[in-house]
N, CA, C and O atoms as a GROMACS GRO file, in nm:
protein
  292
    1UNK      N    1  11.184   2.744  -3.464
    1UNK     CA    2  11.240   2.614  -3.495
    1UNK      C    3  11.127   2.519  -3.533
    1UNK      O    4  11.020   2.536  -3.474
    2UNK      N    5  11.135   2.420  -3.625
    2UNK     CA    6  11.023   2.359  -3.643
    2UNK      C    7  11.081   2.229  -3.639
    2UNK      O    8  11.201   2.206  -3.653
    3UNK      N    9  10.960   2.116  -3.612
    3UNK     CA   10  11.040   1.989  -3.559
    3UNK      C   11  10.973   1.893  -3.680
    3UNK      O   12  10.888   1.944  -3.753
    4UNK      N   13  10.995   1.814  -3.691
    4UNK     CA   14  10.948   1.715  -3.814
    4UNK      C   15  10.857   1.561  -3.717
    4UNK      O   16  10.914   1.478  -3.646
    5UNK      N   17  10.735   1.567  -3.742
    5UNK     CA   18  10.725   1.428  -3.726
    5UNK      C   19  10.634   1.341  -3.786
    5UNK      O   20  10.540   1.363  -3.862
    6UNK      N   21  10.684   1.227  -3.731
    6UNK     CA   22  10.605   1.141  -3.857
    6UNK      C   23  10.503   1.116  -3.923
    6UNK      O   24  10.491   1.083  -4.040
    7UNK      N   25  10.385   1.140  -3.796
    7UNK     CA   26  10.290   1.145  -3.798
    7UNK      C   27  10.229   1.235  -3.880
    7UNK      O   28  10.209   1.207  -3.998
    8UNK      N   29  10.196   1.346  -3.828
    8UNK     CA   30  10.138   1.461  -3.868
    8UNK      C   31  10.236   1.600  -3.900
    8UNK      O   32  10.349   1.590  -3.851
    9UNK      N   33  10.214   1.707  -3.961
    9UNK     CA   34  10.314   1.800  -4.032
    9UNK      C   35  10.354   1.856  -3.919
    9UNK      O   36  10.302   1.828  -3.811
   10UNK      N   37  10.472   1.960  -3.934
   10UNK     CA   38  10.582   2.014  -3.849
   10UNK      C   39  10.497   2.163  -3.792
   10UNK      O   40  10.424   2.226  -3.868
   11UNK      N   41  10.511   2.190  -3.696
   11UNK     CA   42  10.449   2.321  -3.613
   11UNK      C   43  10.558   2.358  -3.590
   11UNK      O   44  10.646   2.300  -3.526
   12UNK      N   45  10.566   2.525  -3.675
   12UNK     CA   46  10.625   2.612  -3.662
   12UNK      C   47  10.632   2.615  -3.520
   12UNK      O   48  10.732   2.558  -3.477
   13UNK      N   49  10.544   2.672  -3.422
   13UNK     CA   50  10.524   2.757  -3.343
   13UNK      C   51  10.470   2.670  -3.224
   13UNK      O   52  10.352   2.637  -3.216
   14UNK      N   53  10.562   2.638  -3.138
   14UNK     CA   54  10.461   2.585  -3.023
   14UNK      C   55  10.378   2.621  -2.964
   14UNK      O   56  10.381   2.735  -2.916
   15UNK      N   57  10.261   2.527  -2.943
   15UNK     CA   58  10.143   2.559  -2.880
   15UNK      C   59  10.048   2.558  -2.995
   15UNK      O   60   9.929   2.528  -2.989
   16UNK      N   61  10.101   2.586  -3.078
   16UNK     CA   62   9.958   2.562  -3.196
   16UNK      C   63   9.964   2.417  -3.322
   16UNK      O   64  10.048   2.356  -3.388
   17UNK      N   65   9.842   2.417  -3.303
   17UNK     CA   66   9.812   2.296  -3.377
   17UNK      C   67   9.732   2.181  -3.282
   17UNK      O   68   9.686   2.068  -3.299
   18UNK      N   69   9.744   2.264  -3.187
   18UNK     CA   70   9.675   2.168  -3.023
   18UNK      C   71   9.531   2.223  -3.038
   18UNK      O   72   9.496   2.331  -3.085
   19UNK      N   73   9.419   2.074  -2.960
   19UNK     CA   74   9.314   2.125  -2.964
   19UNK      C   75   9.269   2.245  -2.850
   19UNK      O   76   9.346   2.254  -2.755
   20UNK      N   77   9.181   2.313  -2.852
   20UNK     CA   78   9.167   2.432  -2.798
   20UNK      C   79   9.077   2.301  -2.647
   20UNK      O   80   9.000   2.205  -2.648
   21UNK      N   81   9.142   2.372  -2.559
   21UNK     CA   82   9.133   2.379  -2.398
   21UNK      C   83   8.987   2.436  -2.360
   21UNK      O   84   8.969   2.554  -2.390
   22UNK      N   85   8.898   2.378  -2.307
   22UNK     CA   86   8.828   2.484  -2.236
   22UNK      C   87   8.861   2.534  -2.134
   22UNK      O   88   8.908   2.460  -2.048
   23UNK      N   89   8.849   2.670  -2.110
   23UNK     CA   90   8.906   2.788  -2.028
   23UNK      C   91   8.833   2.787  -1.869
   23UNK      O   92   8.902   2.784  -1.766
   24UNK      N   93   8.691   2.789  -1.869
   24UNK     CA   94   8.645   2.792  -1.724
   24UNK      C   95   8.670   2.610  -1.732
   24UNK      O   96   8.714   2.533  -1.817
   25UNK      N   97   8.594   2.594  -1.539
   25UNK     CA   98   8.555   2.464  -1.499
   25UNK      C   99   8.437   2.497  -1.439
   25UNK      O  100   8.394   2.578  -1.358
   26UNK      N  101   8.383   2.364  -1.536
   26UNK     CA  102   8.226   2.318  -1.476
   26UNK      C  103   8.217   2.250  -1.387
   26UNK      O  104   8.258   2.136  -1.410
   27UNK      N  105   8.154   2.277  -1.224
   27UNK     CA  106   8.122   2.259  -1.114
   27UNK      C  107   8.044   2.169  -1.171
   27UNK      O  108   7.973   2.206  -1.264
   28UNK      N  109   8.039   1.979  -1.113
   28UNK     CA  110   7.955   1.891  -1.077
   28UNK      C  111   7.928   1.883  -1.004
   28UNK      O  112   8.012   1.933  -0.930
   29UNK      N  113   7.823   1.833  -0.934
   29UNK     CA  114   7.777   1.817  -0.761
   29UNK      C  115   7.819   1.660  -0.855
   29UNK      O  116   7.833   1.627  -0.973
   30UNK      N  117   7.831   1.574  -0.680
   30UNK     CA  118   7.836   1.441  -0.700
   30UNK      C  119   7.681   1.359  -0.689
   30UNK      O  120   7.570   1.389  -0.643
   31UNK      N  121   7.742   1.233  -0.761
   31UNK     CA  122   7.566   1.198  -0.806
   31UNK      C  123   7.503   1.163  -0.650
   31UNK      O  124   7.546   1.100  -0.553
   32UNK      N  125   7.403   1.223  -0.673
   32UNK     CA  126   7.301   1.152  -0.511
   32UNK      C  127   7.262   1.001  -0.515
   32UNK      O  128   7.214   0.948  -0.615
   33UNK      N  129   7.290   0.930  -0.385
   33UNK     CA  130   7.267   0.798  -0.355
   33UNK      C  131   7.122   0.782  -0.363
   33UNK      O  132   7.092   0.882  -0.297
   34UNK      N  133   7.012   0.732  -0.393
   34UNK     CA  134   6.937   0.668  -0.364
   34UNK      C  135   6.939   0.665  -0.205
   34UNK      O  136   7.056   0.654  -0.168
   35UNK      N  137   6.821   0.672  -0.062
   35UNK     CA  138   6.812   0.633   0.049
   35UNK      C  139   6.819   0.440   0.027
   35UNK      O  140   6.856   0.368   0.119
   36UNK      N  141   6.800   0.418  -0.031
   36UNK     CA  142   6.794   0.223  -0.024
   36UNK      C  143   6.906   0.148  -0.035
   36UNK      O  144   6.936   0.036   0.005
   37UNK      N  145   6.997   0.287  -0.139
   37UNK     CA  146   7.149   0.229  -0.146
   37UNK      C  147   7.198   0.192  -0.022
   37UNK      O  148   7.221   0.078   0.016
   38UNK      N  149   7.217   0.318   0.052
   38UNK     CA  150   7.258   0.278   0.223
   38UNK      C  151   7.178   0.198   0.304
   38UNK      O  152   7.248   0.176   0.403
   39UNK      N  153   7.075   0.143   0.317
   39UNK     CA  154   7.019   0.050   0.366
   39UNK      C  155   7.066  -0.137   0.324
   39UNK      O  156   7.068  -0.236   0.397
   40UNK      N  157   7.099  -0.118   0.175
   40UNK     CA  158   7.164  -0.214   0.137
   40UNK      C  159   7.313  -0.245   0.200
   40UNK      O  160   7.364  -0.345   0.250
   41UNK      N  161   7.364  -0.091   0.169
   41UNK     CA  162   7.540  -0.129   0.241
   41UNK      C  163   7.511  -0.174   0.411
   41UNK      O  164   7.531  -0.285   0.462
   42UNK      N  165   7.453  -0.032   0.484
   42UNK     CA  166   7.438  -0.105   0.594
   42UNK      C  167   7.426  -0.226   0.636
   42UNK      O  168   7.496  -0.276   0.724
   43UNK      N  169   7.330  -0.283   0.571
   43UNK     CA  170   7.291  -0.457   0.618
   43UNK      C  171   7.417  -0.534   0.584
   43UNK      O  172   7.464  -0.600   0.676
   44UNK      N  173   7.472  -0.536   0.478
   44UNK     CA  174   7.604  -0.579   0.416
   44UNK      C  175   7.699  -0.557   0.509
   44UNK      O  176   7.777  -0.652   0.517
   45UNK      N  177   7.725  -0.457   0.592
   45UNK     CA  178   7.827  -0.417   0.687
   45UNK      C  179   7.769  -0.522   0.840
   45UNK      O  180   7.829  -0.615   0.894
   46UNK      N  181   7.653  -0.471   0.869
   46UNK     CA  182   7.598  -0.556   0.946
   46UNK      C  183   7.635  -0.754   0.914
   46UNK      O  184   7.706  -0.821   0.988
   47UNK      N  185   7.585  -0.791   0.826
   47UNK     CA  186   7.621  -0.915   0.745
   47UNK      C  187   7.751  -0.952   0.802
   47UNK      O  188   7.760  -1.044   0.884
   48UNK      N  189   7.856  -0.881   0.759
   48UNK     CA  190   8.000  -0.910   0.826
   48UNK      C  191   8.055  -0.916   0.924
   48UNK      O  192   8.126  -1.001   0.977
   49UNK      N  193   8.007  -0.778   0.963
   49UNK     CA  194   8.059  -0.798   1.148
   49UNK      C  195   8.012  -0.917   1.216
   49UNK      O  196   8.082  -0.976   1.299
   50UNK      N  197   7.871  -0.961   1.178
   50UNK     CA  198   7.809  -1.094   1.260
   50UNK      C  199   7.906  -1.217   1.167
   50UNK      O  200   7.963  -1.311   1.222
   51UNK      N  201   7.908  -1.199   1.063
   51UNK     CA  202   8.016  -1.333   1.012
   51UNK      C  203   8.195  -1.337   1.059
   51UNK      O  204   8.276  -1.430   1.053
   52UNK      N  205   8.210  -1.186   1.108
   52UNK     CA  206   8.321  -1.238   1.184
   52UNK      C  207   8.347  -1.237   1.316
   52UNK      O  208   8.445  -1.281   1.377
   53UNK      N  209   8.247  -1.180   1.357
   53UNK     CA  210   8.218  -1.242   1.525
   53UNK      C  211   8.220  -1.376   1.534
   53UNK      O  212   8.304  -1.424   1.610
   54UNK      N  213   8.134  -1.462   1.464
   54UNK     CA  214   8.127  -1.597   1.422
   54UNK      C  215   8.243  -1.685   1.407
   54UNK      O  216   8.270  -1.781   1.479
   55UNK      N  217   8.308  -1.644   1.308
   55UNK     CA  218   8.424  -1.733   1.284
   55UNK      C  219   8.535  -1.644   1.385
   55UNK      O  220   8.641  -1.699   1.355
   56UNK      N  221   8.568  -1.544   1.481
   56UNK     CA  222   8.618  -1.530   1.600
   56UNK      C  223   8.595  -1.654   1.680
   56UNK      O  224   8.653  -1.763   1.685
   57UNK      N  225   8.503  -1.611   1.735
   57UNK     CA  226   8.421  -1.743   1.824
   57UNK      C  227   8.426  -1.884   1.812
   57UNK      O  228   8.441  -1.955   1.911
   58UNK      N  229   8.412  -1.944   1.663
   58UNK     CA  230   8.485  -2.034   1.643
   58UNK      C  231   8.607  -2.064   1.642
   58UNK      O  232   8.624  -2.183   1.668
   59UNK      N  233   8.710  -2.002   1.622
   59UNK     CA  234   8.821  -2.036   1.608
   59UNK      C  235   8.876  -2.014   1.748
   59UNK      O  236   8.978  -2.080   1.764
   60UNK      N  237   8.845  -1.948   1.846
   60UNK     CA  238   8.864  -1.951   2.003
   60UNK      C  239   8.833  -2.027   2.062
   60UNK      O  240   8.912  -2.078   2.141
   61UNK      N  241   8.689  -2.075   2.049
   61UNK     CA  242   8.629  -2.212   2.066
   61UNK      C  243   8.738  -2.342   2.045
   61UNK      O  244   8.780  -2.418   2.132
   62UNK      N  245   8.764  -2.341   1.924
   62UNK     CA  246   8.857  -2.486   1.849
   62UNK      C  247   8.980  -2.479   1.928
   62UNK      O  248   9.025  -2.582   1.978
   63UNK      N  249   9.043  -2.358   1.945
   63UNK     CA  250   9.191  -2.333   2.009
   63UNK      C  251   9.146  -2.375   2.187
   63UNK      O  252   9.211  -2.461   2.246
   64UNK      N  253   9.066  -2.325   2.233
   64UNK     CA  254   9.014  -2.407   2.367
   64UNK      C  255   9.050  -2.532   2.384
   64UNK      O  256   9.127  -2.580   2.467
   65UNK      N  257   8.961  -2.603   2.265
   65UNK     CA  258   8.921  -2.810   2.282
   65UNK      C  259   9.032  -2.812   2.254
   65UNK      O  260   9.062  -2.929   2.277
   66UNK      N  261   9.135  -2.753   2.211
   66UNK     CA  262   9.243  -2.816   2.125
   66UNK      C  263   9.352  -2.811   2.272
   66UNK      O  264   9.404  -2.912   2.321
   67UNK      N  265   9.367  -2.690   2.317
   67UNK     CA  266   9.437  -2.692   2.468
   67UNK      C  267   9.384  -2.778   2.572
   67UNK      O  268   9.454  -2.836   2.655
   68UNK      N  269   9.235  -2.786   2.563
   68UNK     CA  270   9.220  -2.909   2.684
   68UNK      C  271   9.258  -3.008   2.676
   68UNK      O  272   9.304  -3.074   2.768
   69UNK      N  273   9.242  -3.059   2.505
   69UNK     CA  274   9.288  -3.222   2.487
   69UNK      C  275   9.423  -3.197   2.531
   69UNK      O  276   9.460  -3.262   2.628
   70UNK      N  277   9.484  -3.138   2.491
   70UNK     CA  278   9.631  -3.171   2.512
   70UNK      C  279   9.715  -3.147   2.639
   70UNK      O  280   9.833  -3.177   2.656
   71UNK      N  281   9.591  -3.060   2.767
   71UNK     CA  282   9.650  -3.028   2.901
   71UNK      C  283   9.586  -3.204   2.899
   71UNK      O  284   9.664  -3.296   2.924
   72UNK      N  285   9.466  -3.227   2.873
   72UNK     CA  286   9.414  -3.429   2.926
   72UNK      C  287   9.478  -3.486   2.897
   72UNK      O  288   9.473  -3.590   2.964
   73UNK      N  289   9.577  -3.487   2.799
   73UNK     CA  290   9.638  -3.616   2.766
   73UNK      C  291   9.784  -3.631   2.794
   73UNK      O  292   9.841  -3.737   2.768
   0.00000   0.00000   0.00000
């Protein structure tokens, strides 16, 4: 059966007219990090946990003054 389309001419025969597949697979290793990369993320991870310990602490802090004023008054 052959099909018509608009584009490009009609293939008798399915499966042909397709570009050819390569048959094996080529094994990549994944790319190696740099040692400095992880020294960078680390600190970055480090960086955060102390910035949200921080704003924890603050905002427990504020919710405190905010309950005392209002048990004082």
């Amino acid at each position: 059966m052959t099909s018509a389309h608009l584009v490009r001419h009609a293939h008798p025969y399915a499966g042909r007219g397709h570009a050819l597949k390569r048959q094996g697979r080529i094994f990549r290793a994944p790319r190696l990090i740099p040692p400095h990369e992880f020294n960078l993320f680390s600190d970055r991870l480090d960086d955060a946990r102390e910035y949200e310990g921080t704003v924890r602490d603050f905002s427990l802090l504020h919710d405190l003054a905010l309950s005392a004023e209002d048990y004082n008054n």
